[in-house]
N, C-alpha and C positions, 0 to 999 in steps of 0.2 A: 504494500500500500504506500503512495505517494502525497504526502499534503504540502499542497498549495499553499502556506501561508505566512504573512509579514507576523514579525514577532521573537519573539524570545522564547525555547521553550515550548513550544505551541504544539508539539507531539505530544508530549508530556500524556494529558491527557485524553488523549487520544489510545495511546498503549495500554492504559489501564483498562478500556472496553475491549480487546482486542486477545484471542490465545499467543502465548508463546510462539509458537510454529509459524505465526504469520508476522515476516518484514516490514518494518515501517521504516519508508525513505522523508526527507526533509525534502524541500523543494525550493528556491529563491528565484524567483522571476525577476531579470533584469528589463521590464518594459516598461511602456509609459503607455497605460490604457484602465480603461475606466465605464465600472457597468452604467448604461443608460436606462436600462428598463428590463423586465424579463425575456429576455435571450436577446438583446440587443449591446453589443458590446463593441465601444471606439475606440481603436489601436491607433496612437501617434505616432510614434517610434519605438526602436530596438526589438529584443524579444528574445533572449536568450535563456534556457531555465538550467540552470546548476544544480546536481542532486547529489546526495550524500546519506551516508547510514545512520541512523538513530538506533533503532534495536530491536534484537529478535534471537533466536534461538542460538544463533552460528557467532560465537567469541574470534574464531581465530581470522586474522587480518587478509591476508588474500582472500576469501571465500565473500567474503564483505566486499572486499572492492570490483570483485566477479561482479556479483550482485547489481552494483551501483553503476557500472559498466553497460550492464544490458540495460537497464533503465536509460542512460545517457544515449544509446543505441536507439531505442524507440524512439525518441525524439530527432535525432539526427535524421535518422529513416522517413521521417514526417516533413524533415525541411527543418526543425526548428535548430536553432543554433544552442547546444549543451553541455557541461562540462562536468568533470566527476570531482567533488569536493573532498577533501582527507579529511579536514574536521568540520563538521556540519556548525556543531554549538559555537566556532571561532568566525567561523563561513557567517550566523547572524547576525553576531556582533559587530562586522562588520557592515552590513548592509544596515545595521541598526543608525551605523553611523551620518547615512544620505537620510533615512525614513524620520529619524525622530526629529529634527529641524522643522524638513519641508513639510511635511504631512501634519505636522502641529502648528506651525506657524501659516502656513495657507488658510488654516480655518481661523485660529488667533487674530492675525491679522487681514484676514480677507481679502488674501493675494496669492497670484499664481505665480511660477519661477520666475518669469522675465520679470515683473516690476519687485520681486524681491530681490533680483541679484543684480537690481539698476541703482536700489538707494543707498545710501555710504551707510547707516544703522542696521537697517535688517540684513547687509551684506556682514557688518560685524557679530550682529545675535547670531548669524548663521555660525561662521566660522569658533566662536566660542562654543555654541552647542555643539558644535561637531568636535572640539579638542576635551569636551568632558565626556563625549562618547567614548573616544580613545581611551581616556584616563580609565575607565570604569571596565573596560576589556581589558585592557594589562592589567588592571587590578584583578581581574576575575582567572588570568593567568592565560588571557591569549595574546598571541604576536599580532600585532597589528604594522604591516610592512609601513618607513618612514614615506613621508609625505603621501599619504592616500587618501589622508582627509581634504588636502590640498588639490589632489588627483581630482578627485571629486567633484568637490568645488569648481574648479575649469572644467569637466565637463559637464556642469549644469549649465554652467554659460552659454554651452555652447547648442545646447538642445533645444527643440521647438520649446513655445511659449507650453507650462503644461501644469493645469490642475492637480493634484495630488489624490490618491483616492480616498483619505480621509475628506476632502473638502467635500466629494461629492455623498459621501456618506452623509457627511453634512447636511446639505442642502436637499435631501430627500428623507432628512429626518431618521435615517438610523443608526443605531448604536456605533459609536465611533471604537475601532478597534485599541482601547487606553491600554486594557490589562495587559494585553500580548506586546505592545511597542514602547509602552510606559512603565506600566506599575512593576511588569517583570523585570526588569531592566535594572532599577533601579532599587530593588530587591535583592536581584546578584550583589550589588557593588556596595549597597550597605553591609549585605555580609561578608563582603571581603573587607569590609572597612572603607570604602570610599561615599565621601557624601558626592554628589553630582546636583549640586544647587538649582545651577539654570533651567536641568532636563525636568525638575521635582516642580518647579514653579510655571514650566510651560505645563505640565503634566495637571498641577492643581488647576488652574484656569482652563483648561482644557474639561477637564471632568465638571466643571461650573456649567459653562456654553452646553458640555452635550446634554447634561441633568434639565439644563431648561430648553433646549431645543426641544425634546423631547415632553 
C-alpha cells in the first residue's frame, strides 16, 4: 500500500489498521496541483512522486529496496517521473521544509507564491520558517544537504504563479491539513529538545482561521 500524503508521520496511523504481511510505502508528490471539485483536478506544473519504505513484515534492507523499486517502476511505466527514497521519515522532513511556509502563509496571508516571493517581508518570514524547519530535522537526527533551503527558495521563484493546496482547502471550507504538517512537526522537535517559534505561531493562527472558517 502506497499513501499519498503531505505530512509528518502520516502512515503512522494508517499501519495500525492494516496486518503485518501487508507493505506500506510513503509517497511525496513533487507537483503543483490542486483538487477543484469531485474528480476534477488542475495540474500547473512538475509531477514527480518519490516512494520509500515505512513498514511491514521484511526487516532486512535489500528486500525493502526491491520492494520500493517496483513501486518506482509502476510509475515510470505510467510516464510519471519517480525516485526511490532511502529514508522516507528524512525524505518528509525535508519537503516539510517548502510545505510548512507556503501552505500556511498562502492562507495567513492571502497570497499565492509570486506576490509572496515579490515583497522584501514575506520573502524574509519565508526564508526564517524554512531555517527553523532545518533546525528541527537535524535536531530530530536527519541530514539535511547544505543550502537546500536556499535551493528551494530559487526555485519557487522561478515556478508558475501557484496557490498552495492548503489555501484551497481553505477557501472550500475544509479541514486544513494542521496535525500532519504542523502539530507533528513540531512534536518531533520539542522532543528532541528544539523549540521552532515561528513554525508554533504560524501553526496557532492557523488553527484560529481554520476553527472559524469552518
Amino acid at each position: 500500500m502506497l499513501l499519498l500524503q503531505n505530512g509528518l508521520d502520516v502512515e503512522d496511523s494508517l499501519r495500525e489498521l492494516l496486518p503485518d504481511s501487508l507493505h506500506v510505502l510513503g509517497g511525496l508528490c513533487y507537483i503543483c496541483v490542486h483538487r477543484e471539485g469531485p474528480g476534477v483536478i488542475t495540474h500547473q506544473a512538475l509531477g514527480a512522486v518519490h516512494v520509500g519504505y515505512h513498514s511491514g513484515h521484511i526487516a532486512n534492507g535489500p528486500e525493502r529496496t526491491a520492494i520500493v523499486e517496483e513501486g518506482v517502476g509502476l510509475f515510470r511505466t505510467a510516464g510519471i517521473d519517480s525516485q526511490a527514497m532511502a529514508n522516507l521519515h528524512q525524505a518528509r522532513w525535508q519537503k516539510l521544509v517548502w510545505n510548512i511556509p507556503y501552505n500556511g502563509l498562502s492562507v495567513l496571508l492571502g497570497a499565492s507564491t509570486t506576490p509572496l516571493m515579490a515583497d522584501t517581508d514575506s520573502r524574509e518570514l519565508i526564508k526564517a520558517l524554512m531555517a527553523e524547519v532545518v533546525q528541527g530535522a537535524i535536531a530530530c537526527g536527519h541530514d539535511v544537504p547544505a543550502g537546500y533551503a536556499e535551493h528551494l527558495f530559487m526555485m519557487t521563484e522561478k515556478m508558475p504563479d501557484y496557490w498552495p493546496s492548503m489555501y484551497h482547502d481553505f477557501l472550500h471550507k475544509r479541514p486544513l491539513e494542521l496535525d500532519a504538517i504542523y502539530a507533528r512537526p513540531l512534536a518531533a522537535a520539542k522532543a528532541a529538545g528544539c523549540e521552532l517559534p515561528r513554525v508554533e505561531a504560524l501553526y496557532r493562527s492557523l488553527g484560529f482561521i481554520d476553527r472559524r472558517n469552518r
